[in-house]
C-alpha positions as CSV (number, residue, x, y, z in Angstrom):
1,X,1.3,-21.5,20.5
2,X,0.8,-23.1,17.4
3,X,2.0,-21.5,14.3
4,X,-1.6,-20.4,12.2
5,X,-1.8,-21.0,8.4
6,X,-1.1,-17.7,6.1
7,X,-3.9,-16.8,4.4
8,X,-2.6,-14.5,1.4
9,X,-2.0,-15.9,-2.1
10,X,0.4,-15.3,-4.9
11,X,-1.4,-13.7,-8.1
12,X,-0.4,-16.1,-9.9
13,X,-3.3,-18.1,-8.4
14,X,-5.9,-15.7,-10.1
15,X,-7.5,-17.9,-12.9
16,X,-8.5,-15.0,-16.1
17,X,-10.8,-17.1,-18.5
18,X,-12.5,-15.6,-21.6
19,X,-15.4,-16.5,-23.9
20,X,-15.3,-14.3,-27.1
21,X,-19.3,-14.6,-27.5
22,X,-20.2,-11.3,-27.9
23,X,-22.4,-10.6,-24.8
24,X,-24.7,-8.6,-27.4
25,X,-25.4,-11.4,-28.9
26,X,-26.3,-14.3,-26.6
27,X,-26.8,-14.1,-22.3
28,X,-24.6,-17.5,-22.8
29,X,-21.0,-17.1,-22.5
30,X,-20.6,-20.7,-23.7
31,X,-16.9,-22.4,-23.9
32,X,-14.5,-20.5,-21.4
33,X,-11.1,-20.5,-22.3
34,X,-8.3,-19.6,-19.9
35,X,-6.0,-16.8,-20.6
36,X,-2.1,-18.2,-19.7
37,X,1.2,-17.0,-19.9
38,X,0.0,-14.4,-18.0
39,X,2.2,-12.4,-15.2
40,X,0.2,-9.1,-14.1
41,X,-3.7,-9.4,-13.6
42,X,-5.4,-6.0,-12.1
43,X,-9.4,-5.2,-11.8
44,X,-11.7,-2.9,-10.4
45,X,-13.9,-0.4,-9.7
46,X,-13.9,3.5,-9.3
47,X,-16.7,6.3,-9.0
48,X,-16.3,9.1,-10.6
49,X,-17.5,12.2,-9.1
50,X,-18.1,16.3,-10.3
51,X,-17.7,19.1,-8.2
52,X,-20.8,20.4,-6.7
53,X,-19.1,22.9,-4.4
54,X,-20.2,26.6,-4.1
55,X,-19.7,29.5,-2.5
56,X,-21.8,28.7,0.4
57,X,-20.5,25.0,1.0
58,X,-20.3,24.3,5.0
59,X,-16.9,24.4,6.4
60,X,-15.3,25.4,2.9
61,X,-15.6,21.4,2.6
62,X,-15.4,20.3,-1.0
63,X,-19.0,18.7,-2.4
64,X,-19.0,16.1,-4.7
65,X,-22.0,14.3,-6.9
66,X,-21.7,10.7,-7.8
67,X,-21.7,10.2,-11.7
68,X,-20.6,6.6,-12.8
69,X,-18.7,3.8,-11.7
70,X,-16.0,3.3,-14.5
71,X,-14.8,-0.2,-13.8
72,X,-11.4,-1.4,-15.7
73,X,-9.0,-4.4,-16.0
74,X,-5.6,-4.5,-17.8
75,X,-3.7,-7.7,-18.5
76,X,-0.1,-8.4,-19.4
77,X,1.7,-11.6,-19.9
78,X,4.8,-13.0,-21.8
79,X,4.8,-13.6,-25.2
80,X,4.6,-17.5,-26.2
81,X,4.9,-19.9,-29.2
82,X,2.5,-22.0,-27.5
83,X,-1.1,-21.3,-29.0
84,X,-2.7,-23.1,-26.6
85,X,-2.6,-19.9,-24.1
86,X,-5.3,-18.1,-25.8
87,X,-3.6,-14.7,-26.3
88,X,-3.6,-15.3,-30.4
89,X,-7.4,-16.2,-30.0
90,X,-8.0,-12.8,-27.6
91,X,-5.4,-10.4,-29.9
92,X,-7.2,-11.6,-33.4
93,X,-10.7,-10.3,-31.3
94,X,-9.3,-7.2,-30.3
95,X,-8.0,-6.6,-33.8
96,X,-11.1,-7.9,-36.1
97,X,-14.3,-8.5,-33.6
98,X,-16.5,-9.2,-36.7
99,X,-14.0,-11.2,-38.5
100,X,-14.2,-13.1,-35.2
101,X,-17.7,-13.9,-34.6
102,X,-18.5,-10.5,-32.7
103,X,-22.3,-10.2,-34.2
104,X,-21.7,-6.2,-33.1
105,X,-18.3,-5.8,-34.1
106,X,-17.1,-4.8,-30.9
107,X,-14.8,-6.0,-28.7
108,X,-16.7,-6.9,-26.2
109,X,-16.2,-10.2,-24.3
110,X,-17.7,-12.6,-21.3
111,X,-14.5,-12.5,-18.6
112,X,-14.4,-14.3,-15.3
113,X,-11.6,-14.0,-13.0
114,X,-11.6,-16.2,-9.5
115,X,-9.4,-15.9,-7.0
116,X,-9.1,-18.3,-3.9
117,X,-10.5,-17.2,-0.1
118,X,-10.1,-19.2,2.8
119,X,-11.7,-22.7,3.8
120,X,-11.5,-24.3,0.0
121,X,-13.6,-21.2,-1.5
122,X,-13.3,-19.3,-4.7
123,X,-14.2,-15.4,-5.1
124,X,-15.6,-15.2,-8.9
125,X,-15.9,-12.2,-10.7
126,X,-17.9,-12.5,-14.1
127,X,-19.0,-10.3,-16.5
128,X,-18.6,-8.6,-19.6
129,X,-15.8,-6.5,-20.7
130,X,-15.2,-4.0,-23.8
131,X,-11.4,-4.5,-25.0
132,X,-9.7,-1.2,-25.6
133,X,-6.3,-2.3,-26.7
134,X,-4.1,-5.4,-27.1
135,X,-0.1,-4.2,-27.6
136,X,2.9,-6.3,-28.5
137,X,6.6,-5.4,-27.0
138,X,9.2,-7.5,-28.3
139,X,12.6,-5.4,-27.1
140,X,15.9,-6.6,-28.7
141,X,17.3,-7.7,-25.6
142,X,14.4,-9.6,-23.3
143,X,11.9,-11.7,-22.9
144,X,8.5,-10.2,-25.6
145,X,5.4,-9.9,-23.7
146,X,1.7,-8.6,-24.4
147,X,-0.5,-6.3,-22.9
148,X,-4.5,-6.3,-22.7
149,X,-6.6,-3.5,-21.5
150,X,-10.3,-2.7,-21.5
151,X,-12.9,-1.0,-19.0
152,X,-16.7,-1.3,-18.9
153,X,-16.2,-4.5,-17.0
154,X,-19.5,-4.9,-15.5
155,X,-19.3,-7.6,-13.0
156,X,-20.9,-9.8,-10.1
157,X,-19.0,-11.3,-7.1
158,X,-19.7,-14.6,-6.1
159,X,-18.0,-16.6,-3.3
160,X,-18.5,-20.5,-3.7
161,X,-17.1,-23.7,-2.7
162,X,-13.9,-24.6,-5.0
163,X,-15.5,-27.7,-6.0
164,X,-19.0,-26.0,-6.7
């Protein structure tokens, strides 16, 4: 029996790009720029739900109502002297969105993530995101690193050809 191929992938093959037009602004995300020096990468959705149980619920079975779908993404990475990473770019956004070409002032971004699926295909997930926090550690005794969260990442999935 012949030995078949393993079809998981390290995260490290997740690709995070950004384009800091403000999605406000323009249905154009124009020139994507990857996010590097990245390490942990972590998206998705949740709904939230209320209790809408009663006295007289069958079975004593809890009842819930759907009320949103909060949909969040956080981001950390190691701290670099090499500008060409884009986390200078993305931290002077989150800290000055209007001093950055945010036509809202918000820090609200164009974000697409792609991940690789099987037979030379790419699952995409693109959308916009509102930034909630960027945060610096630099400890005395290891490596500095950054951190990037936001939520209200409304997205599509797309699975293409890698070459598409």
């Amino acid at each position: 029996m012949a030995l078949q191929p393993i079809q998981k992938y390290m995260g490290r093959e997740a690709l995070v790009e950004i384009a800091l037009t403000d999605p406000e602004a323009s249905t154009n995300p124009g020139e994507w720029l990857t996010l590097g020096a990245m390490r942990g990468k972590e998206w998705g959705a949740e709904w939230q739900t209320t209790d809408a149980t009663t006295d007289d619920s069958p079975n004593m079975t809890q009842e819930n109502l759907v009320t949103y779908k909060q949909s969040d993404i956080s981001f950390d990475g190691l701290a670099t002297k090499d500008t060409t990473k884009n986390v200078d770019a993305l931290e002077d956004f989150v800290n000055d969105p209007a001093g950055n070409g945010s036509a809202t002032g918000y820090p609200t971004i164009w974000l697409r993530i792609s991940v690789p699926r099987g037979d030379s295909q790419l699952r995409t997930y693109t959308g916009t995101a509102l930034l909630t926090s960027f945060r610096n550690n630099a400890p005395h005794d290891d490596v500095a690193s950054w951190t990037m969260e936001g939520n209200s990442f409304a997205y599509t999935i797309a699975t293409e050809s890698a070459g598409a």
